[in-house]
CHARMM internal coordinates of N, CA and C (Angstrom, degrees):
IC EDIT
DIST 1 N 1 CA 1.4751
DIST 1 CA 1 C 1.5266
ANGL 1 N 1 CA 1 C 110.12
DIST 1 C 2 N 1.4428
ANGL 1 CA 1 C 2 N 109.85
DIHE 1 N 1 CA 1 C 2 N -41.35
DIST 2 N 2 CA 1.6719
ANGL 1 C 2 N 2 CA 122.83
DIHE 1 CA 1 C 2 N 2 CA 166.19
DIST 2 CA 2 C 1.9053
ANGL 2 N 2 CA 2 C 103.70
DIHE 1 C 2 N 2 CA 2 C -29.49
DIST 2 C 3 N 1.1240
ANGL 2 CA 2 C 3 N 92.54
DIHE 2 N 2 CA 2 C 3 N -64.18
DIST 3 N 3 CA 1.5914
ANGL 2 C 3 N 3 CA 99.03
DIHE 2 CA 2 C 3 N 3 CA -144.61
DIST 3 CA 3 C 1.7813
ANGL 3 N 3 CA 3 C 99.09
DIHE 2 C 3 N 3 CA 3 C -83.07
DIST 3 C 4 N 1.3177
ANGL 3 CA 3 C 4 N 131.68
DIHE 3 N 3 CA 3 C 4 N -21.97
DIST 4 N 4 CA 1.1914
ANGL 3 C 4 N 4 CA 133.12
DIHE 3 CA 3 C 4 N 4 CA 134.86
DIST 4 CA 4 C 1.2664
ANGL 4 N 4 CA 4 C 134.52
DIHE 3 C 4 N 4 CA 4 C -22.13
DIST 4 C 5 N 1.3940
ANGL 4 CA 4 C 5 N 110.87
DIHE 4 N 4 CA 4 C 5 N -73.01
DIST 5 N 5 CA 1.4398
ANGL 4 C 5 N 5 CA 92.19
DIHE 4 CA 4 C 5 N 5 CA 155.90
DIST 5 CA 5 C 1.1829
ANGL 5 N 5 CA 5 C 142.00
DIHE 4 C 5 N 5 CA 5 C -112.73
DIST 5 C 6 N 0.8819
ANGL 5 CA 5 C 6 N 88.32
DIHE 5 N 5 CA 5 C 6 N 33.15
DIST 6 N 6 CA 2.0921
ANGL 5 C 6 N 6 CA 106.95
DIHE 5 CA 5 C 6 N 6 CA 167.54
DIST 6 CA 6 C 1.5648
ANGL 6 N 6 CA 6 C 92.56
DIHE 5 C 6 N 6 CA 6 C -82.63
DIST 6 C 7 N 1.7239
ANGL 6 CA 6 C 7 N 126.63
DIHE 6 N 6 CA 6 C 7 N -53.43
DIST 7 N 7 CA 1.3259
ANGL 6 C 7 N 7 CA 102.36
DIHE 6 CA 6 C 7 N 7 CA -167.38
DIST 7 CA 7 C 2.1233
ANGL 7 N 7 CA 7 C 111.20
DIHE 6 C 7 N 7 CA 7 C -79.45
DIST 7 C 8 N 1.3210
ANGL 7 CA 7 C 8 N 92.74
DIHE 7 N 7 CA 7 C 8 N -5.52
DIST 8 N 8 CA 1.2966
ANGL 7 C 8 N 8 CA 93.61
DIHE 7 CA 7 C 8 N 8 CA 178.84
DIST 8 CA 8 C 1.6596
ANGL 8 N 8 CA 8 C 105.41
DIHE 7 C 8 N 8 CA 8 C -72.30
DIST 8 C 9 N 1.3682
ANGL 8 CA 8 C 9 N 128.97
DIHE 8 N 8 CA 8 C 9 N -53.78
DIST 9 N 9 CA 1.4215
ANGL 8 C 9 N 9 CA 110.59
DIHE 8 CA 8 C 9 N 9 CA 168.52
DIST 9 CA 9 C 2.2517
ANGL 9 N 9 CA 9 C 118.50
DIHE 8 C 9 N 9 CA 9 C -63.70
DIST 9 C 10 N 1.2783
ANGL 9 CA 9 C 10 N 99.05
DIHE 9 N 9 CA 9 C 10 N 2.68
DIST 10 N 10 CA 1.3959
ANGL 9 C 10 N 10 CA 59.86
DIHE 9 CA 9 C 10 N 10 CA 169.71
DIST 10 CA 10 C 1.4280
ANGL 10 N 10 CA 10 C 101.30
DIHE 9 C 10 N 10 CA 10 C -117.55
DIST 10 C 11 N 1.6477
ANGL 10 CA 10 C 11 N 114.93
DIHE 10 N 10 CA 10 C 11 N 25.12
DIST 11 N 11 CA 1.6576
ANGL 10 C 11 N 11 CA 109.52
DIHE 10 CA 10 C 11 N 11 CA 155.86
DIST 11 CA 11 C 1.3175
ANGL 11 N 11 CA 11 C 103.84
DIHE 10 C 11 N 11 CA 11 C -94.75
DIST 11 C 12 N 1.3325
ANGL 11 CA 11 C 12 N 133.61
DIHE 11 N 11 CA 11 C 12 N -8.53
DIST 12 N 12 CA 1.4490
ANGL 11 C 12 N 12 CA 121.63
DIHE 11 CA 11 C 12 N 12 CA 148.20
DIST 12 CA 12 C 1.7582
ANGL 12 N 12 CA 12 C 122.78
DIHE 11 C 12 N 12 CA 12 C -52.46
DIST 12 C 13 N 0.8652
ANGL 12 CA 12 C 13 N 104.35
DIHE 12 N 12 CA 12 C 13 N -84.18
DIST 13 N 13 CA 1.6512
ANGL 12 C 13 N 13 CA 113.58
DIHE 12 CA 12 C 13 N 13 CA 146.48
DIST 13 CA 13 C 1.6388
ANGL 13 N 13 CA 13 C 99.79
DIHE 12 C 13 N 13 CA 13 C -0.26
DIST 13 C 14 N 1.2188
ANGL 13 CA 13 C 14 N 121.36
DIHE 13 N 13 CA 13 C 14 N -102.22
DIST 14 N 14 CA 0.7995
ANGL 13 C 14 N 14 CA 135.28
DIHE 13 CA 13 C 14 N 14 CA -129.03
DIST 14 CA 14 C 2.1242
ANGL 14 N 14 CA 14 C 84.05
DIHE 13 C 14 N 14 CA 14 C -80.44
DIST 14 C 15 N 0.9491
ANGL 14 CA 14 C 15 N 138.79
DIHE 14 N 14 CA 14 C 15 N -3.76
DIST 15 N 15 CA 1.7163
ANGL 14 C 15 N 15 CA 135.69
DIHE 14 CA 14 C 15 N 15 CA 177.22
DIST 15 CA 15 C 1.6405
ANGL 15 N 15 CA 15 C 69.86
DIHE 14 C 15 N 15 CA 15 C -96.31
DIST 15 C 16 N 1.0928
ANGL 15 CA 15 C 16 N 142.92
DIHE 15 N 15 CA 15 C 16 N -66.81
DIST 16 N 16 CA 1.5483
ANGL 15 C 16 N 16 CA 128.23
DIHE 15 CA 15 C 16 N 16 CA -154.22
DIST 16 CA 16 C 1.6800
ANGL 16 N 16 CA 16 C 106.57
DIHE 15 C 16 N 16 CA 16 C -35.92
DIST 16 C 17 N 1.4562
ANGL 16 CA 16 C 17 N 89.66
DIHE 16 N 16 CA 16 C 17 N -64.61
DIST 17 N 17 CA 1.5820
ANGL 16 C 17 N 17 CA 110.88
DIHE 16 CA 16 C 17 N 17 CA -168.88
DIST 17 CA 17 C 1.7639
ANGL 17 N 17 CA 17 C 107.53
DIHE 16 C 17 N 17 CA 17 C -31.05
DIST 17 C 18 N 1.6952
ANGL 17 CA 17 C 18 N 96.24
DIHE 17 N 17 CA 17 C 18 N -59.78
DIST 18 N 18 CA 1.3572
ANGL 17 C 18 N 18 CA 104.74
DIHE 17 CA 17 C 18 N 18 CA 175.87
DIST 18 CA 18 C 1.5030
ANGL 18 N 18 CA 18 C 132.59
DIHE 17 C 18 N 18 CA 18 C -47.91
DIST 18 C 19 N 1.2937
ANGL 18 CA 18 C 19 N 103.43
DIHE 18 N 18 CA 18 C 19 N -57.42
DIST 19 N 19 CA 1.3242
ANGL 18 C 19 N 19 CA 112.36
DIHE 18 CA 18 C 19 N 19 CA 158.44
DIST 19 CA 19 C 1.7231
ANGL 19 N 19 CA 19 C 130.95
DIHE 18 C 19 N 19 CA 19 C -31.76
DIST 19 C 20 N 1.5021
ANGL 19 CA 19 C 20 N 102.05
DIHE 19 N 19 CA 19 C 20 N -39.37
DIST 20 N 20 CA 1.3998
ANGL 19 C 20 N 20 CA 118.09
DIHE 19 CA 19 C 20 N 20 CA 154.83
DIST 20 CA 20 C 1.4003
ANGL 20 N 20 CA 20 C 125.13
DIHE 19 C 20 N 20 CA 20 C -29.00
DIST 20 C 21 N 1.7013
ANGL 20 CA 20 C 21 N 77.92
DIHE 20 N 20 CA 20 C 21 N -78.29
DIST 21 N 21 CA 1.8637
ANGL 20 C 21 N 21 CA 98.63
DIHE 20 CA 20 C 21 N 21 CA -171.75
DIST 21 CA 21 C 1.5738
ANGL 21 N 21 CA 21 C 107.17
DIHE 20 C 21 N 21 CA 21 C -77.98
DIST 21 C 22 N 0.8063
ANGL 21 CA 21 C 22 N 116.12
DIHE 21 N 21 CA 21 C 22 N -11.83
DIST 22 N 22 CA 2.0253
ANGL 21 C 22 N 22 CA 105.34
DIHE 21 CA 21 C 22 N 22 CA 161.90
DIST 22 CA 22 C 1.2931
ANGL 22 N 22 CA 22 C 107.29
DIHE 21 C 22 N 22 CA 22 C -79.77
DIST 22 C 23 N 1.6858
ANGL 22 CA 22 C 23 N 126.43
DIHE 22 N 22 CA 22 C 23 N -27.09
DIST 23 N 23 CA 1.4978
ANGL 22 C 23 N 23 CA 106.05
DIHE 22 CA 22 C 23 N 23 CA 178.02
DIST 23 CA 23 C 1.8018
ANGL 23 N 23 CA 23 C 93.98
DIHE 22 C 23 N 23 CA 23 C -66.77
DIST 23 C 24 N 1.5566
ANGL 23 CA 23 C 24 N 97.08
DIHE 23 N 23 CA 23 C 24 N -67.43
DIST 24 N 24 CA 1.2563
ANGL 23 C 24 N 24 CA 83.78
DIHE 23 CA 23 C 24 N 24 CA -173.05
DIST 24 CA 24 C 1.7834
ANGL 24 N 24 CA 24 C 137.42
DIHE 23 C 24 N 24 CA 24 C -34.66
DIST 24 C 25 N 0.7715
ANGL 24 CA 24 C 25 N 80.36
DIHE 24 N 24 CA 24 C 25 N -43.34
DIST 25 N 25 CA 1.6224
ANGL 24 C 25 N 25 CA 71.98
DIHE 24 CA 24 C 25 N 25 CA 174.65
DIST 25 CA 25 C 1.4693
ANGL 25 N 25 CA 25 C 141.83
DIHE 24 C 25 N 25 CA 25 C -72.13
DIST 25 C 26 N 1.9142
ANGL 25 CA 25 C 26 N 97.41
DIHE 25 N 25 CA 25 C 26 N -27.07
DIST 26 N 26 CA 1.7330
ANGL 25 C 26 N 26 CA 108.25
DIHE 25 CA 25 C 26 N 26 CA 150.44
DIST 26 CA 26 C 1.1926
ANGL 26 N 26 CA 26 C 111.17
DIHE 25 C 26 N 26 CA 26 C -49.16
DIST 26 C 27 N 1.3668
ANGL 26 CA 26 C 27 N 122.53
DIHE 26 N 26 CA 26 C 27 N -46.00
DIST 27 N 27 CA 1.2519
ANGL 26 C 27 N 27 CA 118.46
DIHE 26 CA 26 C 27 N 27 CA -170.70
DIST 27 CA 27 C 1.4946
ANGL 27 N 27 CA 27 C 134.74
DIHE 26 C 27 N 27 CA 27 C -68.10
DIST 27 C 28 N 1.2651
ANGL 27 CA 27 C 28 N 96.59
DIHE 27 N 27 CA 27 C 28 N -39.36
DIST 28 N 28 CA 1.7475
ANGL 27 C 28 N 28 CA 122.71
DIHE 27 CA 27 C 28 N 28 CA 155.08
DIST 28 CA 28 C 1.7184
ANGL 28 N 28 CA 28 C 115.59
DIHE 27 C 28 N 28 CA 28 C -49.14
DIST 28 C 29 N 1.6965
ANGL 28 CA 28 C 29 N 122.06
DIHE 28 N 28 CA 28 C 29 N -38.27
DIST 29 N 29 CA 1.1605
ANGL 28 C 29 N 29 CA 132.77
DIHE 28 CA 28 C 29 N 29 CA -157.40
DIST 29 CA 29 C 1.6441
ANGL 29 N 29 CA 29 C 86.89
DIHE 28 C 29 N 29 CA 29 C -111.69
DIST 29 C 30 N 1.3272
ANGL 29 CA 29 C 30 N 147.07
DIHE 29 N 29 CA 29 C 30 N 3.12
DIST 30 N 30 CA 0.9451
ANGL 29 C 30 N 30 CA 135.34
DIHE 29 CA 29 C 30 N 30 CA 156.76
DIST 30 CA 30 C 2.0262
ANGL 30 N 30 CA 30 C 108.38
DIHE 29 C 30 N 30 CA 30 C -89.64
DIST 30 C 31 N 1.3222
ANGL 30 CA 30 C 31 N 115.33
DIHE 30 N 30 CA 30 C 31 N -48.75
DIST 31 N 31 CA 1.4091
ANGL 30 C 31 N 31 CA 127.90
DIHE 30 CA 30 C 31 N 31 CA 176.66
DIST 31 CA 31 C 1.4879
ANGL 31 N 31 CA 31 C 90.65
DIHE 30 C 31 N 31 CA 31 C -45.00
DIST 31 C 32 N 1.3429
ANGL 31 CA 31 C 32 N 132.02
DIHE 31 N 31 CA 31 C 32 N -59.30
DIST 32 N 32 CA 1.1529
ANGL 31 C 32 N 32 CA 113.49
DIHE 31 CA 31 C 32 N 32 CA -169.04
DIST 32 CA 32 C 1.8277
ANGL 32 N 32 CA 32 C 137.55
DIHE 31 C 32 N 32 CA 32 C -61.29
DIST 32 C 33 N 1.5610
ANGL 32 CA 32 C 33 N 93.31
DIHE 32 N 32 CA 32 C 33 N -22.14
DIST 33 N 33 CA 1.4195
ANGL 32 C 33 N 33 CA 120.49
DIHE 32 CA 32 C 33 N 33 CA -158.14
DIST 33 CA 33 C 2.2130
ANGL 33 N 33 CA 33 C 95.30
DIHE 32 C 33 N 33 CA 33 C -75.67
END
COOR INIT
IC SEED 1 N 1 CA 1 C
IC BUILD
């Protein structure tokens, strides 16, 4: 049950992360525009 949701928060984590790098990168693809 441990290791269940231990990897379940770090697929939270890890949609966070993403969420990141799509701002970032609109943001990058707007600087460029």
């Amino acid at each position: 049950a441990k290791a269940l949701s231990s990897s379940k928060v770090q697929l939270e984590d890890n949609a966070k992360d993403i969420l990141k790098l799509e701002r970032t990168i609109a943001d990058l693809q707007q600087q460029k525009c």
